[in-house]
ZAMARGU-4260 file (C-alpha; in steps of 0.2 Angstrom, whole numbers, plus 5000, padded with zeros to 4 digits):
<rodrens>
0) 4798/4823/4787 | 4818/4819/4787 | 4818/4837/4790 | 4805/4840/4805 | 4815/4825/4815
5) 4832/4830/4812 | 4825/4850/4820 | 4818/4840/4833 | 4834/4831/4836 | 4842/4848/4837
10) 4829/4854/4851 | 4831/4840/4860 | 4850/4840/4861 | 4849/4860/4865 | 4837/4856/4877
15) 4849/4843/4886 | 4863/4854/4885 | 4855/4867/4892 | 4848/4857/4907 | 4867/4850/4909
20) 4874/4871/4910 | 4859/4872/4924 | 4863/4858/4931 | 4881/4861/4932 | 4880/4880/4940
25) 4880/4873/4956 | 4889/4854/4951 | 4904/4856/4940 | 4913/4843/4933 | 4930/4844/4936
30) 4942/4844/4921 | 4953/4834/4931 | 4942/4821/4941 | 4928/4821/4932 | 4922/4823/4949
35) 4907/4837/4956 | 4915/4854/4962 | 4902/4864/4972 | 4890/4848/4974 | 4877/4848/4990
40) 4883/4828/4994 | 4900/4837/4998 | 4920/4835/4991 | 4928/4850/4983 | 4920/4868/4987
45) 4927/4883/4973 | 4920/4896/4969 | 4918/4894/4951 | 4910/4910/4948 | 4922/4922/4952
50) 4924/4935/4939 | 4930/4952/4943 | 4939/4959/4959 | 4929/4968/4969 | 4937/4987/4968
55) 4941/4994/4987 | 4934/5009/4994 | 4942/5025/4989 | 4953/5014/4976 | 4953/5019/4955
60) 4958/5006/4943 | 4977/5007/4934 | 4977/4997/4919 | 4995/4992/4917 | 5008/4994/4902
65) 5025/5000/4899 | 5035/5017/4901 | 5050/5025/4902 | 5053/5027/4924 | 5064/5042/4927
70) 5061/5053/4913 | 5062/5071/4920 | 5064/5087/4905 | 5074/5095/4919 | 5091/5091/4929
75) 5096/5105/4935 | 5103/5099/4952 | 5113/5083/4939 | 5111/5069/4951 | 5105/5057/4938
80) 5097/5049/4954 | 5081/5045/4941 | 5092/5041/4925 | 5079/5033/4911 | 5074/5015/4910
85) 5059/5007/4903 | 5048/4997/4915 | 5032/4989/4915 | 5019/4989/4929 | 5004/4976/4931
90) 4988/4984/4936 | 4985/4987/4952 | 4972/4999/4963 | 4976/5017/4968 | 4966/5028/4980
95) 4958/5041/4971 | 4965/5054/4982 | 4978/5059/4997 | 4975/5048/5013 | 4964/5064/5022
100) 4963/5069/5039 | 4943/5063/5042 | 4952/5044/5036 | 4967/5044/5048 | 4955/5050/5061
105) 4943/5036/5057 | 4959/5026/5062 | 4968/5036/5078 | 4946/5035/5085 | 4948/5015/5082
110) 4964/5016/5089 | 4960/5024/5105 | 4943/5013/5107 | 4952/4997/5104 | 4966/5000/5117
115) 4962/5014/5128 | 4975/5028/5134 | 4967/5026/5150 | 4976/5009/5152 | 4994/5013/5154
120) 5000/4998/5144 | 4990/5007/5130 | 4995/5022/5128 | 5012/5022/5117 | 4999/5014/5105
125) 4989/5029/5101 | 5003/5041/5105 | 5014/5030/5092 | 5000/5033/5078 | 4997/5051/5082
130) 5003/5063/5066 | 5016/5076/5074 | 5009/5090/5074 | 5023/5100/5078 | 5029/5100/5059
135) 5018/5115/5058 | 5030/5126/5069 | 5043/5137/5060 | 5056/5146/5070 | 5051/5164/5060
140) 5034/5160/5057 | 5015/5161/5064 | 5008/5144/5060 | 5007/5140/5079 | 4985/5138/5075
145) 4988/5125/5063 | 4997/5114/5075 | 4982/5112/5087 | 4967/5114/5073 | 4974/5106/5056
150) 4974/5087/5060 | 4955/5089/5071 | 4945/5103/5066 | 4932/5098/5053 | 4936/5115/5042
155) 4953/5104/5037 | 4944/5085/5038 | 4945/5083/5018 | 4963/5092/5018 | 4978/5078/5016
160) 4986/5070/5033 | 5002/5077/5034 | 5015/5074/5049 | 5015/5057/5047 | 5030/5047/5046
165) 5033/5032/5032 | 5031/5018/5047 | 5014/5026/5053 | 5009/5025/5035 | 5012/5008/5032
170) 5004/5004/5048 | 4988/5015/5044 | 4991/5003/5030 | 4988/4985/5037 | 4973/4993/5048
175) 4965/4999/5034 | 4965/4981/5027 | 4958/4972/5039 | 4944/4985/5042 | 4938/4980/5024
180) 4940/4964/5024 | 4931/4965/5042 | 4918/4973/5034 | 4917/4962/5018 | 4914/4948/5031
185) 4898/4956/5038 | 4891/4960/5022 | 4893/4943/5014 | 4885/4934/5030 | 4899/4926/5038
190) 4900/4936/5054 | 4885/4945/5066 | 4880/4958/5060 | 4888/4977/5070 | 4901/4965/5079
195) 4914/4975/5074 | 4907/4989/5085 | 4900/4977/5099 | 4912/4964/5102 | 4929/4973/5098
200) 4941/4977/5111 | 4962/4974/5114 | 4958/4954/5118 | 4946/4952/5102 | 4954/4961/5085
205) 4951/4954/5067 | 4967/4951/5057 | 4962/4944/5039 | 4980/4934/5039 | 4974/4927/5057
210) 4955/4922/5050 | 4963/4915/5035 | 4976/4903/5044 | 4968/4901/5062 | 4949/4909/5060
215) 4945/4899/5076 | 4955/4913/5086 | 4949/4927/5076 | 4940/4939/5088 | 4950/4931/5103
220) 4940/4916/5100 | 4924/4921/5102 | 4917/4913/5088 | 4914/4898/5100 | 4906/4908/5113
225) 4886/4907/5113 | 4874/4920/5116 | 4860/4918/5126 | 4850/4911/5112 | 4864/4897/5107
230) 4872/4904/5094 | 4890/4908/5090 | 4892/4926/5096 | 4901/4931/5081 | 4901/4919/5064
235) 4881/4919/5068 | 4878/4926/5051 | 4866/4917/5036 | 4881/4911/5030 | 4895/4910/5045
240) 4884/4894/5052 | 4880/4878/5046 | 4865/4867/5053 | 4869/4848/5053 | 4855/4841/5062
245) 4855/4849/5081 | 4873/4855/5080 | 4879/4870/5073 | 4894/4870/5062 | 4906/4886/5060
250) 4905/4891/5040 | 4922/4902/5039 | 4925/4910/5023 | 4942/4905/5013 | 4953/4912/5001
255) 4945/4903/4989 | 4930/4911/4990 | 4937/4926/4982 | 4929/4938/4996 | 4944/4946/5003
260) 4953/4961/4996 | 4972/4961/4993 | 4983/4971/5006 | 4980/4989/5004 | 4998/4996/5005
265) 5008/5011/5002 | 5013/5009/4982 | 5031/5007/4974 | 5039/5019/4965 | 5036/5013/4950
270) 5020/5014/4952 | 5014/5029/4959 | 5023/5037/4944 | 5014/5027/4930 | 4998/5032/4938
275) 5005/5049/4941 | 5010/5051/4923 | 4993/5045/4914 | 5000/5040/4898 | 4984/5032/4894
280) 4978/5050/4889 | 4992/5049/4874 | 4992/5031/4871 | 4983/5035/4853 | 4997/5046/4847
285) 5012/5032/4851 | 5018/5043/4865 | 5023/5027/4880 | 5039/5030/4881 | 5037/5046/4891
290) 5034/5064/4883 | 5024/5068/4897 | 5030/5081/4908 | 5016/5083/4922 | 4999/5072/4926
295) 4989/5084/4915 | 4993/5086/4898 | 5004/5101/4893 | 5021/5108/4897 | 5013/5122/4907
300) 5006/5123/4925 | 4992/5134/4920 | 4978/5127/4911 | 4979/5130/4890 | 4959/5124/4888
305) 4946/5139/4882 | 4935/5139/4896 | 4949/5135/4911 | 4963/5145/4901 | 4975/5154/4914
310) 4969/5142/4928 | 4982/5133/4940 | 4981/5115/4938 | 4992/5112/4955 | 4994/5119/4973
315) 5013/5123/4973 | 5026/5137/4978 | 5027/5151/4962 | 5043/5158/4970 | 5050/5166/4984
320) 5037/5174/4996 | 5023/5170/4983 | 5013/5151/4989 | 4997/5156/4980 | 4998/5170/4971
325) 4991/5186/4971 | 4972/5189/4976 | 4960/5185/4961 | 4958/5173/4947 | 4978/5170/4947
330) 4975/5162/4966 | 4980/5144/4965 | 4966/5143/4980 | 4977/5139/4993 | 4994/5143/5002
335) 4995/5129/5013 | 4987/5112/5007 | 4969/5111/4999 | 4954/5102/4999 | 4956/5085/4989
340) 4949/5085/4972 | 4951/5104/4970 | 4959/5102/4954 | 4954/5090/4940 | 4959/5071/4939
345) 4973/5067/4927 | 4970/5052/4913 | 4967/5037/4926 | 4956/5048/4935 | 4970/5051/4950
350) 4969/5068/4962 | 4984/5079/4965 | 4998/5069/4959 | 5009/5083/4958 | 5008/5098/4970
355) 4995/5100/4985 | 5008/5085/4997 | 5022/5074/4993 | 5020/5055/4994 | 5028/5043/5003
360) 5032/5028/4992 | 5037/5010/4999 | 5055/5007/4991 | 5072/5012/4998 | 5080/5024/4991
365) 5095/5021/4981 | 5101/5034/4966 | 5101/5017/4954 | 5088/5009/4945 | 5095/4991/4941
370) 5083/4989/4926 | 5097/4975/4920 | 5093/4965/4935 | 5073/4967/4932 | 5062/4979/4921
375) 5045/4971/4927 | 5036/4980/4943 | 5054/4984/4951 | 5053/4988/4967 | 5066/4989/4979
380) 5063/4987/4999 | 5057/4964/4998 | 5059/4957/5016 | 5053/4941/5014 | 5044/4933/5031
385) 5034/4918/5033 | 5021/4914/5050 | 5030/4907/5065 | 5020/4889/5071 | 5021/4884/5087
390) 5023/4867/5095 | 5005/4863/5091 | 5009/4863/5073 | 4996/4883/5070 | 5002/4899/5068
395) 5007/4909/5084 | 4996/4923/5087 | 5000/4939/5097 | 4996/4940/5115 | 4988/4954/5121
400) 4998/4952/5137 | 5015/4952/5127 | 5017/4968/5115 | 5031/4972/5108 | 5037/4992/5105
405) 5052/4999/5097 | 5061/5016/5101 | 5063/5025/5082 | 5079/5034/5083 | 5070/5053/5087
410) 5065/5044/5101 | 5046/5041/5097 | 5038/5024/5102 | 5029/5014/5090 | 5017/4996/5092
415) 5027/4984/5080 | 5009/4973/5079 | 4994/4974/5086 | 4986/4960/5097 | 4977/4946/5085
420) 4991/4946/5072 | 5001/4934/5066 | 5018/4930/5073 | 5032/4934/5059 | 5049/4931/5056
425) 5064/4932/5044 | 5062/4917/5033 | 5079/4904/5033 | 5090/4894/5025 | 5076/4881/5023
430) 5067/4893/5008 | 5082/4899/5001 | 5092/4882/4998 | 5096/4881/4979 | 5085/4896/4975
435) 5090/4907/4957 | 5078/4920/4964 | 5085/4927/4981 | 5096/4920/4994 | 5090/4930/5011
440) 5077/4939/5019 | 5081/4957/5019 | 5082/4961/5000 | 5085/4980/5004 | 5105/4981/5001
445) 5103/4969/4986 | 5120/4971/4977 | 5125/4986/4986 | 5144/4983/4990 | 5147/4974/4974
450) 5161/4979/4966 | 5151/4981/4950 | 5138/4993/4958 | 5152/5003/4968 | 5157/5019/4964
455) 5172/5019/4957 | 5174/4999/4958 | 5190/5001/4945 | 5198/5010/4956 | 5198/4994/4970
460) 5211/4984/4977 | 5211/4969/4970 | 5198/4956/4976 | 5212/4943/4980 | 5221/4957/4991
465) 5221/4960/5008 | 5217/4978/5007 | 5199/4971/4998 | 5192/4962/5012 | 5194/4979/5022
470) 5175/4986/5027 | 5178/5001/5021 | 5184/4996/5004 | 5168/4988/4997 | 5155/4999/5005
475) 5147/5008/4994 | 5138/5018/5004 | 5144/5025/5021 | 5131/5034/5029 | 5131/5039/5049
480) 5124/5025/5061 | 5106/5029/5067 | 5104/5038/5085 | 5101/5024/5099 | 5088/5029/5111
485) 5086/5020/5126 | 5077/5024/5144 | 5085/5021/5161 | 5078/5015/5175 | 5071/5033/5181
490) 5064/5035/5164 | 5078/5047/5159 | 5081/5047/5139 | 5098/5042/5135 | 5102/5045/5116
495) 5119/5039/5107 | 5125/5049/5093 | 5138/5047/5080 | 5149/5059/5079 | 5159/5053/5066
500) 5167/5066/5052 | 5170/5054/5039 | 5152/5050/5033 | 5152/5053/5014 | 5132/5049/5014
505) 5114/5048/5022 | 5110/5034/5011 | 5105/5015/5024 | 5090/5003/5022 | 5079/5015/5031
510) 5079/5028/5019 | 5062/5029/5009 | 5059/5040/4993 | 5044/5049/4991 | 5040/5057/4976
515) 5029/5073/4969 | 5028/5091/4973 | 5019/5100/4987 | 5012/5116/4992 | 5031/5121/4998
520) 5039/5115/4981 | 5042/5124/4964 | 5036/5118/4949 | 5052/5108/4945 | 5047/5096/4958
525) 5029/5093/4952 | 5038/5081/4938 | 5030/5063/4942 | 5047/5057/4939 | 5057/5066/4952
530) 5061/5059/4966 | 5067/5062/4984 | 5072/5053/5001 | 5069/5054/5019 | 5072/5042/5036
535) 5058/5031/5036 | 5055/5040/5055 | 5055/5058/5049 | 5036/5065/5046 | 5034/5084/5038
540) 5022/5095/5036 | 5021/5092/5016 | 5024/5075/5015 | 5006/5066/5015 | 5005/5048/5005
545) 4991/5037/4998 | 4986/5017/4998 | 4987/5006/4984 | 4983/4988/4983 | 4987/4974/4970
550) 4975/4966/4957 | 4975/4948/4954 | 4968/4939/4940 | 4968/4949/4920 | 4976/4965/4917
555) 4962/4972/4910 | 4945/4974/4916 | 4936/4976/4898 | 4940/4962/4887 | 4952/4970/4875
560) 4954/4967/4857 | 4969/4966/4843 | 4968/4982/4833 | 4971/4972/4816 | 4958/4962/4823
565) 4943/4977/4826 | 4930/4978/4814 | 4931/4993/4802
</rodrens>
């Protein structure tokens, strides 16, 4: 008897507890309160049942880790411009392939609907996203059909974008983000359904920094707008509106709803090469530090499996005169660029890391690594912005009315930001008061000039000396001052070049490195860990780039466990 009512005491209790979990999916207590999160009466709204990020479109999953940045098994050119160092990476997302004609063209069609050419004010818009396609033409060569068919005709949609320079890419970028986020919006019910092809036009975009900060302005405002049926014309979704009695409440969805994706971006250095390397294939064998030569495994550019053996595993130059090889089972399959996904997927399940385009990364170039100054995600290229708020106390949003272009140094005009963003600027005193961390904005030129990263800093006047506080005695690197290109009042291009002979280097703030080999490279180049540079403004016909985006929350999407931990 003693028995049956202490089981029955058991149920009950389980009973309760399970009705408290039920109760509490929608109503949770508060660890810090003891108030309801989530409850119908109203207080605190969480979303308490966030558990994964959601995975972008064309993005694969990098688990993060540690390896050796920089390790190349050849340097026959002895820059040591990629010397060693051990880094680690958090995980992040990389698209799964080259950004391809069909999705820049998605973006240039946006462009040119958004703000048509047929508006003058419009044109340097889409003129200033346009890939040149002039990159094609070679003095002694007959290429001249792939300028006017490679970026358009559908035999080279799934081919990767080339002739974009690094400032379109990052600008194809932030588009790209807000398009998904736009879309994540619709699907989730918190816009009308298809407004991002009805209700779009150059006085109406979607910013996902604008909704976030100032959603009422998101659209141009037209969320309080009515149709003819007295409904807000865009957050008129199941879950954009809110019916209290006879008035109809905007719902906008927050950043802690979890909905929005993080920035897609061009990623650093460090880790286009830890996806590029893959060592998650030979993590078994103890392998992290680096004795990986090429994405694939093996030292070879051919393939050393039975049923592949002999096969190219890249699209790159074999040697002079010979960009595919001969005719037959030898043929890398291309002699220009290829189709994405020709060639199998390294370890993390990335295309065409080496070979096929090089890939513009986000850093600044510079020939050191400061791993003693930070081995974790280094990155180099931080200019640190914050919104600008008006007199009203909300963020300043750009005017239509009010764009802002600037003249690149080869003379090509460019849109700084389009319409319906957030107003930016350099951030000031006030954020770096008494900060360990960083002291300015533009984080680009961190220690350069330091007599302990100069060249040859030993052989320096003293710092006490007059002959130290000289320009030219502390600069480290002394590179030629960018062309200035300025129009009269006819419209008549006037450029300003410096013709100075005592440069000693190409090296500024605006030099990008980008990384991997292409169909115009040798092997040597298809090493993840080699590395190149470029003016941010200069676009070639084999230089493409990717997107990554950032991951917040674990590192690992699969619970991991401790090996001395794992059952036997």
């Amino acid at each position: 008897m003693h028995m049956k009512r202490s089981y029955l005491k058991s149920f009950i209790s389980l009973s309760i507890f399970a009705l408290l979990l039920a109760s509490c999916g929608k109503n949770n207590m508060s660890r810090g309160t003891g108030w309801a999160i989530n409850s119908k009466s109203g207080g605190f709204q969480y979303n308490t049942d966030f558990e994964e990020q959601e995975t972008g479109p064309g993005l694969v999953f990098i688990e993060g880790g540690t390896f050796t940045k920089g390790q190349v098994q050849d340097d026959v050119m002895h820059d040591w411009n990629n010397a060693p160092t051990q880094q680690h990476v958090m995980s992040f997302y990389i698209d799964e392939t080259e950004v391809t004609n069909l999705m820049y063209n998605e973006y240039l069609n946006w462009l040119e609907t958004v703000f048509p050419t047929q508006n003058p004010d419009y044109q340097l818009i889409y003129n200033g996203a346009l890939p040149d396609t002039l990159v094609w033409r070679n003095t002694l060569g007959y290429v001249e059909e792939l300028t006017t068919n490679y970026l358009r005709h559908p035999a080279y949609s799934e081919y990767p974008v080339v002739g974009v320079n690094w400032l379109q890419a990052v600008q194809y970028a932030e588009w790209r983000s807000d398009r998904v986020n736009e879309f994540i919006l619709e699907r989730e019910g918190f816009v009308k359904k298809d407004v991002r092809y009805t209700e779009v036009d150059a006085n109406s975009t979607f910013n996902t920094k604008t909704y976030l900060q100032r959603p009422e302005v998101s659209y141009g405002g037209k969320t309080d707008s009515l149709s003819e049926n007295n409904t807000p014309l865009i957050n008129s979704g199941k879950r954009g509106t809110v019916q209290k009695d006879t008035a109809t409440i905007n719902n906008y969805a927050k950043i802690e709803n979890g909905l929005f994706l993080l920035s897609y971006r061009l990623p650093t250095e460090t880790e286009w090469e830890y996806a590029a390397l893959a060592l998650v294939g030979d993590r078994e064998y103890n392998t992290y530090r680096g004795k990986k030569k090429y994405p694939w495994s093996g030292e070879y550019t051919r393939s050393g499996e039975r049923r592949t053996e002999g096969d190219q595993l890249a699209n790159f130059k074999f040697g002079k005169g010979d960009y595919g090889g001969i005719a037959g089972w030898s043929d890398d399959g291309g002699d220009i660029t290829i189709q994405v996904k020709s060639y199998p997927p390294n370890d993390f399940g990335v295309y065409d890391m080496a070979g096929n385009v090089a890939e513009w990364v986000s850093d600044v170039y510079r020939p050191i690594i400061d791993d003693e100054y930070n081995d974790f995600n280094y990155y180099r290229g931080n200019i640190y912005t914050k919104s600008v708020i008006g007199e009203d106390g909300k963020a300043e949003i750009v005017p239509e009315d009010e764009l802002v272009f600037d003249t690149l140094p080869n003379g090509k005009v460019y849109l700084k930001k389009i319409p319906g963003n957030i107003v930016e600027e350099a951030i000031d005193e006030e954020e770096t008061f008494l900060r360990q961390n960083f002291s300015e904005s533009d984080n680009r030129n961190f220690r350069d000039g330091d007599r302990e990263s100069t060249k040859k800093f030993r052989d320096l006047p003293d710092e006490n000396s007059e002959e130290s506080n000289k320009p030219e005695s502390n600069m480290m690197y002394n590179a030629p001052i960018h062309a200035k290109v300025s129009y009269d009042a006819e419209g008549n291009r006037i450029v300003t070049v410096d013709k100075s002979n005592k440069r000693t280097s190409l090296i500024t703030d605006e030099v990008r490195v980008y990384k991997g080999g292409s169909w115009k490279d040798r092997a040597y180049w298809l090493d993840p860990a080699q590395r190149r540079y470029l003016p941010q403004y200069i676009a070639t016909d084999y230089i493409g780039f990717r997107c990554a985006m950032s991951r917040v929350g674990s590192k690992n999407k699969i619970k991991k466990t401790a090996r001395h931990k794992r059952s036997k």
